[in-house]
C-alpha positions as CSV (number, residue, x, y, z in Angstrom):
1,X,0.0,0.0,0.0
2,X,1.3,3.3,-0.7
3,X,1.5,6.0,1.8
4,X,-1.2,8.0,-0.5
5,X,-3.6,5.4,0.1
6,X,-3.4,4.9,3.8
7,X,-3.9,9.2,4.0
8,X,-7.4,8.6,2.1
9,X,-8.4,5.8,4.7
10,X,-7.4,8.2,7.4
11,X,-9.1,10.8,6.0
12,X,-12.7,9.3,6.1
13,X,-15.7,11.8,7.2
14,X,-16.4,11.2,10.9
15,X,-19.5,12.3,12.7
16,X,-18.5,14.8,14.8
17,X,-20.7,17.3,17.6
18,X,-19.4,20.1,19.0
19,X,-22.2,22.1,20.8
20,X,-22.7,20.6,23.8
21,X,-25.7,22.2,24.1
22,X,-27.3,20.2,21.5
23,X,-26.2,16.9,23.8
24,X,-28.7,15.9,25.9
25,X,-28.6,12.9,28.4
26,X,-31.1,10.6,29.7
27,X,-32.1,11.0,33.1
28,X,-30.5,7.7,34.1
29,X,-27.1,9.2,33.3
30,X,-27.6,12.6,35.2
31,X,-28.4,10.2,38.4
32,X,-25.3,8.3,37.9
33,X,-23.2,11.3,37.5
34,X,-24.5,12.9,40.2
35,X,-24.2,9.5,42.8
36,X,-20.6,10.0,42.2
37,X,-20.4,13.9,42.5
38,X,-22.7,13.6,45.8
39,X,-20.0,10.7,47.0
40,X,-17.3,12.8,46.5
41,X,-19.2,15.8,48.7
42,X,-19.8,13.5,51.1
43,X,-16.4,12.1,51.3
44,X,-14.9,15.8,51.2
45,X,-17.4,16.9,54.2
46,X,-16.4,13.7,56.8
47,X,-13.0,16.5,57.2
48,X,-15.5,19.3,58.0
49,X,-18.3,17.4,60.1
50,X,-15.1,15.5,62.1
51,X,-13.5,18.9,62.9
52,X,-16.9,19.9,63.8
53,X,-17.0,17.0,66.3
54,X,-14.2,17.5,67.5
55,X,-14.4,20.8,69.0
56,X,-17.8,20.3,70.4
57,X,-16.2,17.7,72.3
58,X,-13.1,18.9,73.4
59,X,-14.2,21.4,76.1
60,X,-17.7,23.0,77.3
61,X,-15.9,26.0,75.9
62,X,-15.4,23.8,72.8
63,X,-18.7,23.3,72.9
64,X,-20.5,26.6,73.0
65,X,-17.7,27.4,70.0
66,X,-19.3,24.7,67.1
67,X,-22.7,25.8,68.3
68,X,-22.1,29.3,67.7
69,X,-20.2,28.4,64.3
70,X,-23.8,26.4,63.4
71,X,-25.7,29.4,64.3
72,X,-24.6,31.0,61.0
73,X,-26.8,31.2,58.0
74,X,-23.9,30.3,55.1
75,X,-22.9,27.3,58.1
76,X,-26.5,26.0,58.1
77,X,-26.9,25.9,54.8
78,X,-23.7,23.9,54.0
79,X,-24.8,21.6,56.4
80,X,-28.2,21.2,54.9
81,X,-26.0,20.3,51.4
82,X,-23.9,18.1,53.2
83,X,-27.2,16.1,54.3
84,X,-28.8,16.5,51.1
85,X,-25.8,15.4,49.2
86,X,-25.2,11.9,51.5
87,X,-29.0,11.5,51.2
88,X,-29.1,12.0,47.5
89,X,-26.1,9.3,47.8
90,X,-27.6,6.6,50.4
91,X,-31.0,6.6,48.1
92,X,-29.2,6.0,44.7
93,X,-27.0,3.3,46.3
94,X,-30.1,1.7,47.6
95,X,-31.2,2.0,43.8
96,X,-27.9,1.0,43.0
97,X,-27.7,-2.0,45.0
98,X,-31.0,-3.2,44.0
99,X,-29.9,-3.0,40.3
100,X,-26.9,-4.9,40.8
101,X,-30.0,-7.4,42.5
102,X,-31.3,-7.5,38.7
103,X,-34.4,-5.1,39.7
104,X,-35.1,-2.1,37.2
105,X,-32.8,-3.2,34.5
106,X,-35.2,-2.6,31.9
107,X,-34.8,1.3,30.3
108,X,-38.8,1.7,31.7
109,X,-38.4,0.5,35.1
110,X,-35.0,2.2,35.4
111,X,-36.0,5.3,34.4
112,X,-39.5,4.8,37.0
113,X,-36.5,4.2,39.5
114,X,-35.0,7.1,39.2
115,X,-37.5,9.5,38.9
116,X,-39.2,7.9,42.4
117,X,-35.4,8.0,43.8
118,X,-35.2,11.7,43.0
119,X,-38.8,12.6,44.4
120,X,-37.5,10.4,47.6
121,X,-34.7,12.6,48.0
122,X,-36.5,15.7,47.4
123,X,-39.1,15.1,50.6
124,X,-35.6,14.1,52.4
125,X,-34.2,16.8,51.6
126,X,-36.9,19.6,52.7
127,X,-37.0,17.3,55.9
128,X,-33.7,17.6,56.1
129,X,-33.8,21.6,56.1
130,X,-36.5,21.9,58.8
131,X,-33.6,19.9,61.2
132,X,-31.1,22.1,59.9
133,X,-33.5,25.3,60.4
């Protein structure tokens, strides 16, 4: 083969998309993505929630210090994303879990699955903000 020849096989027209705006995925795929992003929020605020701990139990003094910090708006409200974030995570594992069981393997019942799981979270969530609050 000549080297002429192997260009034109190189050269063969590809699909290719370059607005992402025009990609759009399923639902099923937006949960996935964010199981892992809420795992790694939830593994990031174990740090924050253990130094929280900490110093509520180190000292009365210690004490009176985290519930102060908690008192904040901007504090209560990470805190209520922490929450929402390991609840968003211990649902979708349960969904997970249950798939790896050979439930909701079909594209019907997987996508019913999901959208229950998010409307689960959801009620957790604003349940989850009254504690906070």
């Amino acid at each position: 083969m000549k080297l002429s020849e192997q260009n034109v096989k190189v050269k063969k027209p590809r699909p290719v998309n370059l607005d992402l705006q025009t990609i759009r995925f399923p639902l099923t795929a937006i949960a996935s993505i964010l199981h892992r992003i809420s795992g790694v929020i939830t593994f990031v605020s174990i740090a924050i929630l253990l130094w929280l701990l900490n110093l509520s139990l180190s000292s009365p003094d210690g004490f009176t210090t985290a519930a102060s910090i908690t008192n904040s708006w901007l504090v209560k409200f990470v805190l209520w994303g922490i929450l929402t974030a390991l609840l968003y995570h211990i649902v979708f594992g349960i969904r997970h879990l249950l798939m790896d069981l050979g439930y909701f393997e079909e594209m019907e019942t997987g996508l019913a699955s999901t959208k229950v799981s998010f409307v689960i979270v959801a009620i957790l969530s604003v349940f989850s903000g009254v504690l906070v609050w």
